[in-house]
C-alpha positions as CSV (number, residue, x, y, z in Angstrom):
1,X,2.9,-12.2,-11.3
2,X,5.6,-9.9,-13.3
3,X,2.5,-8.8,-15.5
4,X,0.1,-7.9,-12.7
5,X,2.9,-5.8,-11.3
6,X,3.5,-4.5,-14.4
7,X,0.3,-3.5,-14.9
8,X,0.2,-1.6,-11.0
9,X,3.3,0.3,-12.2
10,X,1.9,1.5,-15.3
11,X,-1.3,2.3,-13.5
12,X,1.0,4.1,-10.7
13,X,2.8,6.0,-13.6
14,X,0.4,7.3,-15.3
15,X,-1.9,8.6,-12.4
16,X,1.9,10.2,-10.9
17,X,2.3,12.2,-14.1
18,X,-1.5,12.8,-14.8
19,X,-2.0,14.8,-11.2
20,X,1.4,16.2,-11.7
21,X,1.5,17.7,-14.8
22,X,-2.2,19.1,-13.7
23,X,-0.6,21.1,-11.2
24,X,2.0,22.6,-13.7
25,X,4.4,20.6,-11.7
26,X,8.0,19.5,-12.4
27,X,9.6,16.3,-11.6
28,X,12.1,18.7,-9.2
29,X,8.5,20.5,-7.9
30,X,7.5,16.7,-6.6
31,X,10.1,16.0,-5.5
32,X,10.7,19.1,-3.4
33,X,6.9,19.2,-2.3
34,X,7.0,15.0,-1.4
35,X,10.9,14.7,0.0
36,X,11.2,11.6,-2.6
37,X,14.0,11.7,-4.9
38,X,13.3,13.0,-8.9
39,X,15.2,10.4,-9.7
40,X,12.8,7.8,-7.7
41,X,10.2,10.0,-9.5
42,X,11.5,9.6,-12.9
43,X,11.7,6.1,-12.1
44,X,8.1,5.9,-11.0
45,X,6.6,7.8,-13.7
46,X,8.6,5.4,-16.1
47,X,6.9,2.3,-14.5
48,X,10.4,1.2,-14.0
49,X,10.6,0.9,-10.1
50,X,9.0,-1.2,-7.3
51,X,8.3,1.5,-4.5
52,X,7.3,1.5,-0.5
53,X,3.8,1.6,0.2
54,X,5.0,5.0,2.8
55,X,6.9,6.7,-0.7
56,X,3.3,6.2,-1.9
57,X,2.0,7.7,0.6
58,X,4.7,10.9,0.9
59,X,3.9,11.2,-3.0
60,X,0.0,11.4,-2.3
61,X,-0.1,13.4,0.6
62,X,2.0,16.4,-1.9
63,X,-0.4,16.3,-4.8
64,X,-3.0,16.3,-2.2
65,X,-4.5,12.5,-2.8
66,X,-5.4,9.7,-1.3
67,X,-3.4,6.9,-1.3
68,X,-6.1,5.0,-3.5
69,X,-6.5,7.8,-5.9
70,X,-3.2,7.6,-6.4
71,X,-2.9,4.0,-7.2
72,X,-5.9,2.9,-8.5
73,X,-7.1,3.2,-12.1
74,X,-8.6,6.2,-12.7
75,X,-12.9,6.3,-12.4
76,X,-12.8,2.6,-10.6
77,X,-13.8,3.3,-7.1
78,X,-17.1,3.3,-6.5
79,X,-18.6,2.8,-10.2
80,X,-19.8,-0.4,-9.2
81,X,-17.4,-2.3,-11.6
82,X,-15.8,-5.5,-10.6
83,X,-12.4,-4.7,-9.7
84,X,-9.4,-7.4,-10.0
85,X,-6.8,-5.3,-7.5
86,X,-3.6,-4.4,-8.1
87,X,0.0,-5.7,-6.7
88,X,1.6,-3.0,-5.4
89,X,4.0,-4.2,-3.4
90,X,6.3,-7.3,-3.4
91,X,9.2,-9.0,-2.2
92,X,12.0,-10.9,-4.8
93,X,10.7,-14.1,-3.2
94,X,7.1,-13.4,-5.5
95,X,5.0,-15.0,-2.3
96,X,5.3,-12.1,-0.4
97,X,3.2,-9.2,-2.0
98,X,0.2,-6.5,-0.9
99,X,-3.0,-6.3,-3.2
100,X,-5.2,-3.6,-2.9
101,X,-8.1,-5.1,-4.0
102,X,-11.1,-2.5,-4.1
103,X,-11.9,0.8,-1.6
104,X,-15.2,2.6,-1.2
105,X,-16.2,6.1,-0.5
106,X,-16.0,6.8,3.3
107,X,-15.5,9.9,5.4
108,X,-12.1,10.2,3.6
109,X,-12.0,6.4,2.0
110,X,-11.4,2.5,3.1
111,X,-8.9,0.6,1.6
112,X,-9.0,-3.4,1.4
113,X,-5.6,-5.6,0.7
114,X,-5.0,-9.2,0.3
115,X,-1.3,-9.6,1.8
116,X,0.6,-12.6,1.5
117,X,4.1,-13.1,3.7
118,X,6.5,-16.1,2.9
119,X,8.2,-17.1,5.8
120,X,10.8,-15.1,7.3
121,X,9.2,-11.9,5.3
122,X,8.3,-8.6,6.7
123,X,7.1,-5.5,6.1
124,X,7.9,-2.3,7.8
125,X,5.4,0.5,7.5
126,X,5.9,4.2,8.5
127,X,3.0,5.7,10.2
128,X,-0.4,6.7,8.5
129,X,-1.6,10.2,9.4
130,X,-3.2,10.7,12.4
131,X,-6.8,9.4,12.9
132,X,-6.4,6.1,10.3
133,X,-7.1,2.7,11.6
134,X,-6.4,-0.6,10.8
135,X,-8.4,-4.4,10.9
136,X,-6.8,-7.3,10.5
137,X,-8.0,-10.9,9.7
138,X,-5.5,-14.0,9.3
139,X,-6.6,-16.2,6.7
140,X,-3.9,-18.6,6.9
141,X,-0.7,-19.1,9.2
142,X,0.8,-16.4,11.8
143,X,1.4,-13.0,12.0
144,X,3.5,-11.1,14.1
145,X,2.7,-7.4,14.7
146,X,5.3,-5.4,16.0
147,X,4.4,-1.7,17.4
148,X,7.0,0.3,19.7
149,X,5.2,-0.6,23.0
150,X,4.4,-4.3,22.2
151,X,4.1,-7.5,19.8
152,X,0.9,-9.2,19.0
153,X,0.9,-12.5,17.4
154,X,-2.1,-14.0,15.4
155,X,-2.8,-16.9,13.8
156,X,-5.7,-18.2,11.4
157,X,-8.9,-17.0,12.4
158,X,-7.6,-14.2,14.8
159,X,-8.5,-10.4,14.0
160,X,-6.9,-7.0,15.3
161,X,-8.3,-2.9,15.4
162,X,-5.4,-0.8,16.1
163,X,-4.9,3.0,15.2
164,X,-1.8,3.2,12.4
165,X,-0.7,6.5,13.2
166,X,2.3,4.4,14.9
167,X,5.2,2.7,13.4
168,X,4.4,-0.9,12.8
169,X,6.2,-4.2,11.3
170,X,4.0,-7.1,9.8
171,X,6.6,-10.3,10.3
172,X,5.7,-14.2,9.3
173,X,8.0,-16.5,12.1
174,X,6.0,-19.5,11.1
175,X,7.0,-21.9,9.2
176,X,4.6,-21.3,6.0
177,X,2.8,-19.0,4.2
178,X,1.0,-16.3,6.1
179,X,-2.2,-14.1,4.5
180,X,-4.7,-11.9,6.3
181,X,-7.0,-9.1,5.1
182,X,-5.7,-6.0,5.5
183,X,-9.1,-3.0,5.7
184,X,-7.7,0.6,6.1
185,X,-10.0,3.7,7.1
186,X,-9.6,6.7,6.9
C-alpha cells in the first residue's frame, strides 16, 4: 500500500512542479493563486505529504487543470493503455483509501474511483464546481451520504446520481468494509 501511494505522490509532485514552473510560477505565486499554503506546496512538490482530494482540486483549478490532469501520469488518459490507478487518498487505518482508476475525454472529462471505507471512516468533500455530477454504485457493505438537506443510505447493489456542486460526507456506519464506484463528470 505505502508504495502505491508513494508512487501517486511522486506522480502528484512532479505534474505540481511541471505546470508550475511552465507558468514561470513560484511556490509563493501558487500559493497566492490556489489559497493552499507554500509550505503544503513545498510539501507536495516533495512527495512528502498526503493531501485532500478539494486541496487537489484548489491546486488545479489555479494552474487551470483538471483534477485528472493534475494527478494522473502525464500522456495516460486516453492513449488506450491499461492503466493500474493511483491511491490518492487514504486514511492511517490503510482500508480506507480513493483510487482513481482511469478517466476519458468527455465534454470537460469523467473520472472513475474505487473507494474503500473501514468502518467508522469518512470522507468530507468540499463542493465540485458547478455543473459536475456524481454516480455511485456500492459494491460491498453500506454507505451513508450526507448532503445539507438530507442523508441517503445505500447498501450493496444500490446506486445514486446527484449534482456535487454541494457539500457532501461519504460515512461507513456498518459494521464492515464498505466499497462503491465512484464515476465523476464533468
Amino acid at each position: 500500500m505505502a508504495d502505491v501511494l508513494d508512487h501517486a505522490l511522486r506522480t502528484l509532485a512532479d505534474n505540481l512542479r511541471h505546470h508550475r514552473t511552465q507558468r514561470a510560477w513560484t511556490q509563493d505565486d501558487l500559493a497566492q493563486a490556489s489559497g493552499i499554503s507554500r509550505r503544503m506546496i513545498a510539501a507536495l512538490e516533495a512527495a512528502q505529504n498526503n493531501v485532500s482530494l478539494s486541496t487537489l482540486d484548489h491546486l488545479a483549478q489555479a494552474l487551470n487543470l483538471t483534477f485528472v490532469e493534475l494527478v494522473s501520469p502525464r500522456l495516460s488518459a486516453g492513449t488506450g493503455e491499461v492503466q493500474r490507478g493511483a491511491t490518492l487518498w487514504t486514511t492511517p487505518h490503510a482500508a480506507s483509501q480513493a483510487v482513481l482508476i482511469n478517466t476519458v475525454p468527455a465534454r470537460h472529462g469523467t473520472e472513475l474511483w474505487h473507494w474503500h471505507l473501514s468502518p467508522g471512516e469518512h470522507y468530507a468533500a468540499s463542493p465540485d464546481p458547478q455543473g459536475m455530477m456524481e454516480l455511485l454504485y456500492v459494491l460491498h457493505g453500506q454507505l451513508t451520504i450526507e448532503f445539507q438537506e438530507r442523508t441517503t443510505h445505500l447498501h450493496a447493489g444500490d446506486s445514486l446520481t446527484y449534482p456535487s456542486d454541494q457539500p457532501y460526507t461519504y460515512r461507513n456506519t456498518g459494521p464492515t468494509l464498505t466499497e462503491f464506484i465512484r464515476n465523476v463528470t464533468h
